[in-house]
C-alpha positions as CSV (number, residue, x, y, z in Angstrom):
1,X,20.6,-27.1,-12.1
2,X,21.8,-23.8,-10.6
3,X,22.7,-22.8,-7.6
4,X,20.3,-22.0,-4.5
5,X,20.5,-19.9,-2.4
6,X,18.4,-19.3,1.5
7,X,19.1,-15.5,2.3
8,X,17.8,-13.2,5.6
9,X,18.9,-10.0,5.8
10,X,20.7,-8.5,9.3
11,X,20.7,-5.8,10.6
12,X,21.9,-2.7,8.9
13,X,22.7,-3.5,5.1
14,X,24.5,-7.3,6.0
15,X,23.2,-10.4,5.2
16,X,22.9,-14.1,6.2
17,X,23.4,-16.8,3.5
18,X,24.1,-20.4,2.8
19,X,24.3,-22.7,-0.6
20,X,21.5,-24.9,-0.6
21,X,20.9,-28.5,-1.9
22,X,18.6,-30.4,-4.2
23,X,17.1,-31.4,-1.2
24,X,16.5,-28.1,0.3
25,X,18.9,-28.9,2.7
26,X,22.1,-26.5,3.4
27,X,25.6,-28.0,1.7
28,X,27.9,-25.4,3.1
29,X,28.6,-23.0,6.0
30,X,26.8,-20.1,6.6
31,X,28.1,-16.9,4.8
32,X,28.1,-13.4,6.6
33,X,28.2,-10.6,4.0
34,X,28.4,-6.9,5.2
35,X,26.0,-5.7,2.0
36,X,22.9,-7.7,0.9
37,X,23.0,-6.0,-2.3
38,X,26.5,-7.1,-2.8
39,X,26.0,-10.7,-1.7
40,X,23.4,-11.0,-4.2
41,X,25.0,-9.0,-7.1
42,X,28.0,-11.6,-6.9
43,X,26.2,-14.2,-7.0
44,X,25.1,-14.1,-10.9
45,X,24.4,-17.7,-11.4
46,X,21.9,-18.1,-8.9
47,X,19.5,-20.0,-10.1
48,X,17.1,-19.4,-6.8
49,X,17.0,-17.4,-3.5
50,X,14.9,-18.5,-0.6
51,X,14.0,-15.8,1.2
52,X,11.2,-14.9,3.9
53,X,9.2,-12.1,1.2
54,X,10.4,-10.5,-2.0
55,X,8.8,-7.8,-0.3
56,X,11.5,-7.3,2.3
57,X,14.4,-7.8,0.2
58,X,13.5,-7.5,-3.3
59,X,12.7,-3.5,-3.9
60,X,16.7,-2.8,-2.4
61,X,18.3,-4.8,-4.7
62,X,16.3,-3.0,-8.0
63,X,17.4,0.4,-6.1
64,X,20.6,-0.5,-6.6
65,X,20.2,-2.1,-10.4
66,X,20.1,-5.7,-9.3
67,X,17.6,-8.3,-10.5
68,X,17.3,-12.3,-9.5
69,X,16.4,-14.7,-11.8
70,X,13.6,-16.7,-9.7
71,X,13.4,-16.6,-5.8
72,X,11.2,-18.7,-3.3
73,X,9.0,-17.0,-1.1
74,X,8.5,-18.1,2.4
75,X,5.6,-16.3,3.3
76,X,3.5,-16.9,0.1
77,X,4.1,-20.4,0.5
78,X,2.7,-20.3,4.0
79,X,-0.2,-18.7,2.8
80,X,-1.0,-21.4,0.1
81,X,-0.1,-24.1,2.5
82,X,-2.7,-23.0,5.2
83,X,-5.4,-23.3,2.1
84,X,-4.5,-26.3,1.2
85,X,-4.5,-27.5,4.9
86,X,-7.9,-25.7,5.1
87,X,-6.6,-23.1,7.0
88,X,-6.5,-20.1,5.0
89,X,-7.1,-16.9,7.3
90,X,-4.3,-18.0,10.0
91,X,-1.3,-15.9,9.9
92,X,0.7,-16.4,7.1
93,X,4.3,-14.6,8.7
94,X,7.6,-16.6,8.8
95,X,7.3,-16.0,12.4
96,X,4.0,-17.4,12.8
97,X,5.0,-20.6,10.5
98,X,8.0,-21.0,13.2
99,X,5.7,-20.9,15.8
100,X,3.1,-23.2,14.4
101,X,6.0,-25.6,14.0
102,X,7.5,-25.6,17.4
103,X,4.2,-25.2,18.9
104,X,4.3,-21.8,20.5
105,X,1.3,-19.3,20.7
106,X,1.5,-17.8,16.8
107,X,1.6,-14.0,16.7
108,X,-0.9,-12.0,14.5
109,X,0.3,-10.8,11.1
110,X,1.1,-7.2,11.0
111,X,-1.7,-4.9,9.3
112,X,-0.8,-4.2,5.9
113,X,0.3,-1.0,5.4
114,X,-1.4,1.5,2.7
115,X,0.5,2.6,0.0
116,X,1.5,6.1,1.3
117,X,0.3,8.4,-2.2
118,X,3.4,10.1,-3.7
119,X,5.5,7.7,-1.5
120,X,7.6,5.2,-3.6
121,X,5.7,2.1,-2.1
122,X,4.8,0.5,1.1
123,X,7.1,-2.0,-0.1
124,X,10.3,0.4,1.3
125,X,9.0,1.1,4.6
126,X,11.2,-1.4,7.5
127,X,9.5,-4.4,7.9
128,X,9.8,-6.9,10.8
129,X,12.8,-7.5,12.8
130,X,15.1,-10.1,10.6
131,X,14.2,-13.7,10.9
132,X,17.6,-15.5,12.3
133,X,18.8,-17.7,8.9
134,X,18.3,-21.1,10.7
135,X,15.0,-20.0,11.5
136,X,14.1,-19.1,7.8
137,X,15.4,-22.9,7.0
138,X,13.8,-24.9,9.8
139,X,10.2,-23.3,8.2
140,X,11.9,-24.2,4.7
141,X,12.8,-27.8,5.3
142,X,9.0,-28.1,6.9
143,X,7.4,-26.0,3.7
144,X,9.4,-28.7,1.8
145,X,7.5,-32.0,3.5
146,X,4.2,-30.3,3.7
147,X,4.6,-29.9,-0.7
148,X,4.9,-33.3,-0.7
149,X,2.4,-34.3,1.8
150,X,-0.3,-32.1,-0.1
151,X,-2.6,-34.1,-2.8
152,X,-0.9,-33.4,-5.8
153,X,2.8,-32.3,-5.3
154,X,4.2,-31.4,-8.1
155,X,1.5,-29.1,-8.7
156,X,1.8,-27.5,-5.6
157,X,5.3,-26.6,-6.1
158,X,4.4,-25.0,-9.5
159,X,1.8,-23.0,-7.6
160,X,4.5,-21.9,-5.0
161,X,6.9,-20.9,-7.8
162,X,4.7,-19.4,-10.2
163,X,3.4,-17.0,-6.9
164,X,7.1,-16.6,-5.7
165,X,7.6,-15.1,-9.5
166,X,4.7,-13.3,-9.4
167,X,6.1,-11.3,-6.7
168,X,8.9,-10.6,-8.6
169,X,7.2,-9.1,-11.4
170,X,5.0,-7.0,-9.3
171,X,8.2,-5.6,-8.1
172,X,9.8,-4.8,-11.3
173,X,6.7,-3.4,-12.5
174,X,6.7,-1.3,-9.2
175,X,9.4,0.0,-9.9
176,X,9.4,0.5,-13.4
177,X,6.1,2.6,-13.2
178,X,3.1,3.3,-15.5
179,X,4.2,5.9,-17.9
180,X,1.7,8.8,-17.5
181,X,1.2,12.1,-18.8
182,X,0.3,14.4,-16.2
183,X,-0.4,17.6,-18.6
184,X,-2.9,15.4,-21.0
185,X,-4.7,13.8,-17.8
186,X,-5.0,17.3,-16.7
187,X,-6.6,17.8,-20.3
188,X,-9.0,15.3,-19.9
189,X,-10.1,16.5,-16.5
190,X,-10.7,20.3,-17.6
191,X,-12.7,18.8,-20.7
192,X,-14.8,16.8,-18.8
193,X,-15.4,18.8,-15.2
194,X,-14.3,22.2,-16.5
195,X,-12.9,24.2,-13.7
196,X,-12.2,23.5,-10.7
197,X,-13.8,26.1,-7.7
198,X,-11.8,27.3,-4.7
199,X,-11.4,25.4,-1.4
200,X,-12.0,21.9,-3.6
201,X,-15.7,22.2,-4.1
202,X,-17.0,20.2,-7.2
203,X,-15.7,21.3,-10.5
204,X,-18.6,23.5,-12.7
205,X,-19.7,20.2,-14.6
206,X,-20.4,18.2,-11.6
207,X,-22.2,21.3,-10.0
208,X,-24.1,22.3,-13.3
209,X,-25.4,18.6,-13.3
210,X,-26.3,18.5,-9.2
211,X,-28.4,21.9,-10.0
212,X,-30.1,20.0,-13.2
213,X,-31.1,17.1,-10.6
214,X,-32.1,19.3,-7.9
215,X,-34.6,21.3,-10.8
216,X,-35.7,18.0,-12.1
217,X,-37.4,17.0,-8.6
218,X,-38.3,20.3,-7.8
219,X,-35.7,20.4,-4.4
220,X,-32.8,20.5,-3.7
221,X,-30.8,16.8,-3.8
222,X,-27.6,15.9,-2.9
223,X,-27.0,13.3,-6.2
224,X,-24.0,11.8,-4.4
225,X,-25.6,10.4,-1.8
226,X,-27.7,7.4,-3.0
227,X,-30.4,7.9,0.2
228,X,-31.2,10.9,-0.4
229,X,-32.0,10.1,-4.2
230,X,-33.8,7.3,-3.9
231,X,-36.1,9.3,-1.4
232,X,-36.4,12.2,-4.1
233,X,-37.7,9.2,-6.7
234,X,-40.0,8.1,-4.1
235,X,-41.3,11.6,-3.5
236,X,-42.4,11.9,-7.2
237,X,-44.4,8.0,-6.8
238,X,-41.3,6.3,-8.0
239,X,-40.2,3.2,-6.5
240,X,-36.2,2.4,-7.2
241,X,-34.2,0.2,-4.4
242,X,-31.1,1.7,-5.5
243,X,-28.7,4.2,-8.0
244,X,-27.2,1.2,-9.8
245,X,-27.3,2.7,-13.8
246,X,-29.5,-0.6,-15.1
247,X,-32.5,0.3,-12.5
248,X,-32.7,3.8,-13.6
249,X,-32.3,3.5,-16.8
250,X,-35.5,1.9,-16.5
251,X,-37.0,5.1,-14.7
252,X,-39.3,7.6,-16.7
253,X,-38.0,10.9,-15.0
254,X,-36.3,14.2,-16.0
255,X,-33.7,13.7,-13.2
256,X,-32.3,10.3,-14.7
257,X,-29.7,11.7,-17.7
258,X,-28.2,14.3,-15.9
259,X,-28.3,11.9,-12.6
260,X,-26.2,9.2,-14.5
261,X,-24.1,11.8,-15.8
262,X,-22.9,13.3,-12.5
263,X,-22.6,9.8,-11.1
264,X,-20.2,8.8,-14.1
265,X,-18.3,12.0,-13.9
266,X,-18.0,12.0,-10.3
267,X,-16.0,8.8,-9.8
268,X,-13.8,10.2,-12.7
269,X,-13.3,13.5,-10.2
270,X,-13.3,11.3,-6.9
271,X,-11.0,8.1,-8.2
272,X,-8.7,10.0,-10.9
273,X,-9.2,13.2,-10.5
274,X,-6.6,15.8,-9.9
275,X,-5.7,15.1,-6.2
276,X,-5.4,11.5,-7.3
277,X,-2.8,13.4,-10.0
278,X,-1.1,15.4,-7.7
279,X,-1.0,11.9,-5.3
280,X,0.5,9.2,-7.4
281,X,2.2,10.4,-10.7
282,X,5.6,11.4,-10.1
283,X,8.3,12.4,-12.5
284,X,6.3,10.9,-15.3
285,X,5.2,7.5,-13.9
286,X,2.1,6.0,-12.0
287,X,3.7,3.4,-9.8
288,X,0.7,0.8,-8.3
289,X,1.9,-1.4,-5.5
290,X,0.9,-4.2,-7.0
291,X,-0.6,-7.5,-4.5
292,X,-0.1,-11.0,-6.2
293,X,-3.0,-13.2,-5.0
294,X,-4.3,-10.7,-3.2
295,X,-7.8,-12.3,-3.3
296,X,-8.6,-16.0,-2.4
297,X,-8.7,-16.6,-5.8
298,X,-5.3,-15.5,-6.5
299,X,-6.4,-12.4,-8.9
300,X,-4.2,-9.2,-8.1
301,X,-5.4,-6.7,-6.3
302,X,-3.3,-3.2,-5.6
303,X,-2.6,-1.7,-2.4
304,X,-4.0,2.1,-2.8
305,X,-4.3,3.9,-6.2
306,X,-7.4,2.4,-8.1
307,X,-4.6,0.6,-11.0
308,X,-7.1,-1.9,-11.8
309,X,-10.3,0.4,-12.4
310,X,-8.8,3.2,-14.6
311,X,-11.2,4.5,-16.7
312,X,-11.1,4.4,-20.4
313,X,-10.9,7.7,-20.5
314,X,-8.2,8.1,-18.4
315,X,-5.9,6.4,-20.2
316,X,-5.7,8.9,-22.3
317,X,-2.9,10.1,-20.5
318,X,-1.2,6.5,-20.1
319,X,1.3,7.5,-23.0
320,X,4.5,5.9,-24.2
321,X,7.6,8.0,-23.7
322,X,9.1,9.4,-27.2
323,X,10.7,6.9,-29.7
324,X,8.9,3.7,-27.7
325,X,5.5,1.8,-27.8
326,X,3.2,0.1,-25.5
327,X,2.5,-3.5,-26.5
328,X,-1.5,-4.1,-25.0
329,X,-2.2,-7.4,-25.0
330,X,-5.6,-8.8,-24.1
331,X,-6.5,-13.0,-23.4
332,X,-8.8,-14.0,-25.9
333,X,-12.0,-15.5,-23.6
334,X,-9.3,-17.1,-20.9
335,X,-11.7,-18.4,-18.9
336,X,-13.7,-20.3,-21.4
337,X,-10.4,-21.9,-22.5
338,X,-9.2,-22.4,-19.1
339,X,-12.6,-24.7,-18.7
340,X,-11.4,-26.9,-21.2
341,X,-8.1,-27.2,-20.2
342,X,-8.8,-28.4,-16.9
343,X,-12.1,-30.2,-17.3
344,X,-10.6,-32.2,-20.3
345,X,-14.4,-32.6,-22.0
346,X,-12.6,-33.6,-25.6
347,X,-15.5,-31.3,-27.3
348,X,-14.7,-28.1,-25.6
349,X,-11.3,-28.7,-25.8
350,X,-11.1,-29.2,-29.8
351,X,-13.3,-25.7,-29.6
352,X,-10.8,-24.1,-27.6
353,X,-8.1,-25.5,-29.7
354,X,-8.2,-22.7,-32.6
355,X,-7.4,-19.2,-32.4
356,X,-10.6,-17.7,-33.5
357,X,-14.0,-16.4,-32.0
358,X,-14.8,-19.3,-29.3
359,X,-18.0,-18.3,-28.4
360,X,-19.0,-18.8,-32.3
361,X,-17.4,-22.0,-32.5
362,X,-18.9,-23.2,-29.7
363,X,-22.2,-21.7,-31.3
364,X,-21.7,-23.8,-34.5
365,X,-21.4,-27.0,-32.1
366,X,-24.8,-26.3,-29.8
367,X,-26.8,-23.6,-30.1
368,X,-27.4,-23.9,-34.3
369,X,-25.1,-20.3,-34.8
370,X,-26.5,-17.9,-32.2
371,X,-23.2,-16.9,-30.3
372,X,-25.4,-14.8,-28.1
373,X,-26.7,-18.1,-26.9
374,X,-23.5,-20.0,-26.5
375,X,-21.4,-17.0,-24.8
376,X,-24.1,-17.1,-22.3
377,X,-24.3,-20.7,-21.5
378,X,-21.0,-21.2,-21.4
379,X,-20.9,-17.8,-18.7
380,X,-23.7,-19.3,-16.8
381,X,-22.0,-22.9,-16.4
382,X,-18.8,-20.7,-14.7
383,X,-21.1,-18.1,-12.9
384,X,-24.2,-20.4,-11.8
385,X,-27.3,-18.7,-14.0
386,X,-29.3,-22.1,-13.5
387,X,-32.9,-20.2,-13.8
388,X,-34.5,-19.1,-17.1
389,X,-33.3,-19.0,-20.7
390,X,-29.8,-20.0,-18.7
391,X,-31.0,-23.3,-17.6
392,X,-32.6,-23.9,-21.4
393,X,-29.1,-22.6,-22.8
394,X,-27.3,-25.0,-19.7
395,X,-29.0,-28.2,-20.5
396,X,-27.7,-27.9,-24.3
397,X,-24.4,-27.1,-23.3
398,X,-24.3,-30.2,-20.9
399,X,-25.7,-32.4,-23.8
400,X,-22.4,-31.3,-25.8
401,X,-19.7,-30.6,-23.4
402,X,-20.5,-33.2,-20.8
403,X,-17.3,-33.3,-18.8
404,X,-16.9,-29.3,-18.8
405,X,-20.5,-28.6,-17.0
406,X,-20.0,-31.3,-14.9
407,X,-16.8,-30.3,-13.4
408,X,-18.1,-27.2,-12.6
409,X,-20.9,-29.2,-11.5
410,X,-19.5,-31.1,-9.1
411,X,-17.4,-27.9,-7.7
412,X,-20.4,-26.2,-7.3
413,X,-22.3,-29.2,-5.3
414,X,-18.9,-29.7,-2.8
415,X,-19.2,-26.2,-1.9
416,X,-23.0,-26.3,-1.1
417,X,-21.4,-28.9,1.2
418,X,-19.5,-26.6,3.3
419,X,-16.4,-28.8,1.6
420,X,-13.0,-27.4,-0.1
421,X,-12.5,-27.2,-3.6
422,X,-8.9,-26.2,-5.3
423,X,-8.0,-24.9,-8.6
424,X,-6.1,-27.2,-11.1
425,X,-2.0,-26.4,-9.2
426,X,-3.7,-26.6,-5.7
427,X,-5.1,-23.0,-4.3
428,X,-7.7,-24.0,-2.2
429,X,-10.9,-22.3,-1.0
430,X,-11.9,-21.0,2.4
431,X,-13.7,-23.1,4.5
432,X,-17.6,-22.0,5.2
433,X,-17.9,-20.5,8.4
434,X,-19.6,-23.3,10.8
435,X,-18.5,-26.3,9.0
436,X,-16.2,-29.3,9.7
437,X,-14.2,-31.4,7.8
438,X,-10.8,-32.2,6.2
439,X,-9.1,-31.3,2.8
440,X,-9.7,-35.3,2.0
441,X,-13.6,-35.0,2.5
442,X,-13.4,-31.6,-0.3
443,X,-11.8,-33.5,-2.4
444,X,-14.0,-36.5,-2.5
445,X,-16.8,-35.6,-4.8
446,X,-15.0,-33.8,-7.2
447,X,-13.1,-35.3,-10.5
448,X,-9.9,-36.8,-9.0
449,X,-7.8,-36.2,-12.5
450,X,-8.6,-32.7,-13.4
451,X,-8.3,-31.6,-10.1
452,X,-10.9,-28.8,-9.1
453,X,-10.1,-25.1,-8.6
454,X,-11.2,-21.6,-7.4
455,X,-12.3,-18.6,-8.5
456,X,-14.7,-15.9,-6.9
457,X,-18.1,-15.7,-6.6
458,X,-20.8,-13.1,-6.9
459,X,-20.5,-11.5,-3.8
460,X,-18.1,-8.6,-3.9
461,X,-16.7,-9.6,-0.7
462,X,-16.2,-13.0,-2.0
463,X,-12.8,-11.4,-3.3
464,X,-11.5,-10.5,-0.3
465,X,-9.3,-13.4,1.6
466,X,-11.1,-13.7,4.5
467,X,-14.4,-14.6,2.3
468,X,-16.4,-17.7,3.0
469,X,-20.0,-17.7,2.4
470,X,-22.7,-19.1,4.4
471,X,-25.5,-19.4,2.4
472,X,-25.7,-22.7,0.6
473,X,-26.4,-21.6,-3.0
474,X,-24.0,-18.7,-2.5
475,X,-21.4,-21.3,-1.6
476,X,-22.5,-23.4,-4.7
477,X,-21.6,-20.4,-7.0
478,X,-18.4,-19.5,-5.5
479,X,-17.2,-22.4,-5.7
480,X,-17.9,-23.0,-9.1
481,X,-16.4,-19.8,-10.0
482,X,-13.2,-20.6,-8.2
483,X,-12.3,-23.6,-10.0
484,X,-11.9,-21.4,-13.2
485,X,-11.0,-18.3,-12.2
486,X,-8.9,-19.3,-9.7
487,X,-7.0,-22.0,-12.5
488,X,-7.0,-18.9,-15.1
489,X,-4.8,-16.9,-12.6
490,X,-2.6,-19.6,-12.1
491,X,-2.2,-19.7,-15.8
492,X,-1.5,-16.0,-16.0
493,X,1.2,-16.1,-13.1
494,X,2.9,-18.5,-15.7
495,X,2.8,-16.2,-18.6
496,X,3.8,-13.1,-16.2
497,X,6.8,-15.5,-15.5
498,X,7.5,-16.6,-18.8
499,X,7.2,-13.1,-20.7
500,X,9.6,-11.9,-18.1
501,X,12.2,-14.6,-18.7
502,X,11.8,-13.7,-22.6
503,X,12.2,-9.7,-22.3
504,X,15.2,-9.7,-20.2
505,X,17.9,-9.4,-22.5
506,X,15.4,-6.6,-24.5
507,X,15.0,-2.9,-22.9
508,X,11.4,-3.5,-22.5
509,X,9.3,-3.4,-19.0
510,X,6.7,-5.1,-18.2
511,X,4.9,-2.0,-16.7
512,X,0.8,-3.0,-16.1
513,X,-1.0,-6.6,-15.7
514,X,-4.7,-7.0,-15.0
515,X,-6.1,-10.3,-14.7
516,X,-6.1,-10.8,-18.8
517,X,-4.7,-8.0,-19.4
518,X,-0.7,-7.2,-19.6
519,X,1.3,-4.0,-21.0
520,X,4.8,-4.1,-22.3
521,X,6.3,-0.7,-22.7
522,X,9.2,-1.1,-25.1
523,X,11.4,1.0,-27.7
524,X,9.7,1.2,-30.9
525,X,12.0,-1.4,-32.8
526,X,11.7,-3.9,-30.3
527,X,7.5,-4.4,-30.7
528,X,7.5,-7.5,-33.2
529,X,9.7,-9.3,-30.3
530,X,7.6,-8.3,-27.9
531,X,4.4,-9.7,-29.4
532,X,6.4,-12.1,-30.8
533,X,7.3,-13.1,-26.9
534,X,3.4,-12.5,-25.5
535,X,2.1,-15.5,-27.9
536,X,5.0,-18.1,-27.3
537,X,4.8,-17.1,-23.1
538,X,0.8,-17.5,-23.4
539,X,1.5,-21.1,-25.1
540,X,4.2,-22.1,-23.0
541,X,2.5,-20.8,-20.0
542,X,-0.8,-23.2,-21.4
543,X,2.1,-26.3,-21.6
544,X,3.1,-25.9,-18.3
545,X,0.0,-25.0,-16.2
546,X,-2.0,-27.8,-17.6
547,X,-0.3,-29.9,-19.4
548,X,-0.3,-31.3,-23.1
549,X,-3.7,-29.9,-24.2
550,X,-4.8,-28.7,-27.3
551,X,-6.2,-25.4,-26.0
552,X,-4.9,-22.9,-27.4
553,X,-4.7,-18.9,-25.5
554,X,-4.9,-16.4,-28.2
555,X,-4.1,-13.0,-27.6
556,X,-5.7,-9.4,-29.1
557,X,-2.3,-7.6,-29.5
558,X,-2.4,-3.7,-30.1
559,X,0.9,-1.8,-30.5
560,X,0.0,1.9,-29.6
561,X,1.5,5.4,-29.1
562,X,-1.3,6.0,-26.3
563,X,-3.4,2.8,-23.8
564,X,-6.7,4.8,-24.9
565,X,-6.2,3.9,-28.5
566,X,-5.6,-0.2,-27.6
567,X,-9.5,-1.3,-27.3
């Protein structure tokens, strides 16, 4: 084993540090160290630095060209901690974990800044005052007991590492940027808006379309504002509740086409268009401040820039610099597989255990070849369709896979219970607002060897952390979402982790990740070991997350010139 390593930073550019033990407990004096750069850069055979966030000390050391091998991070394991304890929502700041332990009033978190567009990130801005070093290791040594006080510990842990690397990644990948071409994306906007007016009025598509809307209902309507279009429909005898594109492509009206026209084009303009351009590419690079477990599920989220909702079109202009490649590599139904893993029905799993189709697989086992029919019962068992053709396609995938639609059975039926259910490492769900009860009581009716997980629910605010339904059904389905989706991200922080540990000593970059979705932009001669690397992280990450399994996680890999051409 390496060495460890618990560092705070002082003020100025110095540094606090001191070797650690096995134990967690420090083995030497404290070091002072006039650079934090320095102090880590000559430290090479660090196996792990404890620290209080990447956030605060990680982006300086890849301004100055130095990366860390793995690192522990105090705050993200305060924030997993308080789930487990069922008490996700309290502040989750080294400052409030002190004051939790030495009983003292706990001071808020401070309000997450928005990534300042053109800025280099948020992540450079000063943070808090420096947390004094024997500060950072009195809420280490109690992080430490409350891993092993938690219901499965050695889980736990892999859930603190794998989201202490996580933040790593997101760094690099910070800092490495999106390569973007800013002349093709303006390309893409004139060819779909045309030009743009004077004093940033619509461009002439979007206002050619409005006028088209206005003729087809015979006034004039604004087509951006849903209100005033669903009175227009209800002027002309037609009944619609909303401007969602499945309701009126149901409507019989002139106004319709070019109304989901303009609506399509107009998030281009409004989301990507050319302020967002002018914003957030610089000197070739779109650079996302990426947020690891930013929802209670632990998917990513990104702190200003829209990185995980770029159109198709868009990336267009996502292209590789001269003489490289991207590398776009795509889960094959993770969430499917991630059922099997951690339900262990034997039937599912041998389904999942072969790199082809699953869905038709499964097909061949229970629905007599209709894929159609398996995809959707196997959807619905994660998601919670339990009415209709999805409770006839349900019952035959219970007959089948017993174990799989029970697990999410049971998840489902603790959260209608107001109760906490956790993904297979140990992320736990919010409590339901007005209920009672203990982490032990959660656990109670769910299986006790696959442990239960997380992932979100229907509700859109269900991914937001402070999310915690209170109606009983809606409870049901986010909690049977959460087991998978929340286990499938734990997965994926392992294969983020394990892809990076295989391209270090290559010139690629991790640049782009996406739930089950990761880019690797790399010289052109370097793309078979990068694929190469994406298959044997995606296995290894499958080993380590859940275990000796014969799931399998296959990959669609496409090696392309330009992210458009990928899928």
């Amino acid at each position: 084993m390496g060495e460890r390593w618990a560092l705070t930073a002082t003020g100025g550019d110095g540094a606090r540090l001191v070797p650690l033990g096995p134990d967690g407990l420090p083995i030497g004096p404290v070091r002072e160290e006039p650079d934090l750069v320095e102090a880590v850069r000559s430290r090479p055979g660090t196996e792990r630095w404890v620290w209080r966030s990447t956030a605060s000390v990680y982006p300086r050391l890849l301004a100055a060209g130095v990366r860390v091998e793995r690192c522990y991070d105090i705050e993200c394991a305060e924030q997993l901690l308080l789930g487990h304890e069922g008490r996700l929502g309290e502040p989750r700041s080294a400052e409030a974990a002190l004051a939790r332990l030495h009983h003292r009033p706990v001071p808020p978190d401070p309000p997450q800044r928005a990534a300042e567009p053109g800025s280099q990130s948020s992540l450079f801005e000063p943070g808090p005052a420096p947390l004094p070093l024997e500060s950072l290791l009195e809420v280490y040594e109690d992080q430490t007991r409350r891993h092993e006080g938690t219901a499965h510990p050695g889980r736990m842990r892999l859930l603190t590492a794998a989201e202490s690397a996580g933040t790593l990644v997101a760094a690099e990948m910070h800092r490495a940027g999106l390569p973007w071409r800013a002349d093709v994306h303006r390309q893409v906007l004139q060819d779909l808006l045309g030009e743009r007016y004077a004093g940033g009025g619509e461009p002439r598509r979007l206002a050619e379309l409005a006028e088209e809307v206005s003729t087809a209902f015979g006034r004039r309507v604004r087509p951006e504002l849903p209100a005033d279009v669903v009175k227009a429909f209800r002027e002309a005898g037609l009944r619609v509740r909303s401007t969602r594109r499945w309701e009126l492509e149901e409507v019989d009206h002139p106004a319709v086409k070019p109304l989901l026209e303009y609506k399509r084009l107009y998030r281009i303009w409004v989301a990507h268009g050319w302020s967002w351009l002018q914003d957030w590419v610089r000197d070739g690079r779109f650079r996302p401040e990426y947020v690891p477990g930013g929802t209670v599920t632990g998917r990513w989220t990104t702190n200003g820039g829209g990185a995980l909702q770029i159109p198709k079109v868009i990336r267009r202009a996502v292209v590789a610099d001269e003489g490289w490649r991207l590398v776009v590599a795509d889960v094959d139904q993770m969430e499917p597989r991630v059922l099997a893993a951690i339900s262990r029905d034997p039937g599912l799993m041998e389904v999942a255990g072969h790199d082809g189709d699953l869905y038709s697989a499964l097909s061949d086992r229970a629905f007599s070849g209709d894929r159609e029919h398996a995809k959707l019962a196997l959807l619905g068992a994660v998601y919670g369709q339990t009415s209709g053709d999805g409770l006839k396609n349900l019952a035959a995938l219970r007959r089948k896979f017993p174990r799989a639609v029970a697990y999410v059975d049971d998840a489902a039926r603790a959260g209608e219970e107001g109760l906490l259910v956790r993904t297979w490492l140990g992320r736990t769900s919010p409590r339901a607002a007005g209920t009672e009860g203990s982490d032990e009581a959660g656990e109670a009716g769910l299986p006790q060897e696959p442990e239960p997980g997380t992932a979100p629910g229907p509700p859109e605010d269900a991914f937001t952390p402070g999310y915690a339904s209170t109606n009983t059904r809606a409870r049901g389905r986010f909690a049977r979402n959460f087991v998978v989706q929340g286990s499938a991200a734990e997965w994926a922080l392992l294969l983020l982790a394990a892809l990076r540990r295989a391209t270090t000593p290559l010139r690629a970059e991790l640049v782009f990740f996406q739930h089950d979705e990761v880019i690797v932009h790399c010289p052109e001669e370097e793309t078979e070991a990068v694929v190469a690397a994406i298959r044997e992280a995606g296995a290894l990450a499958g080993r380590i997350t859940f275990g000796d399994t014969p799931v399998r996680f296959p990959f669609t890999v496409a090696t392309v010139q330009c992210y458009a051409d990928a899928k």
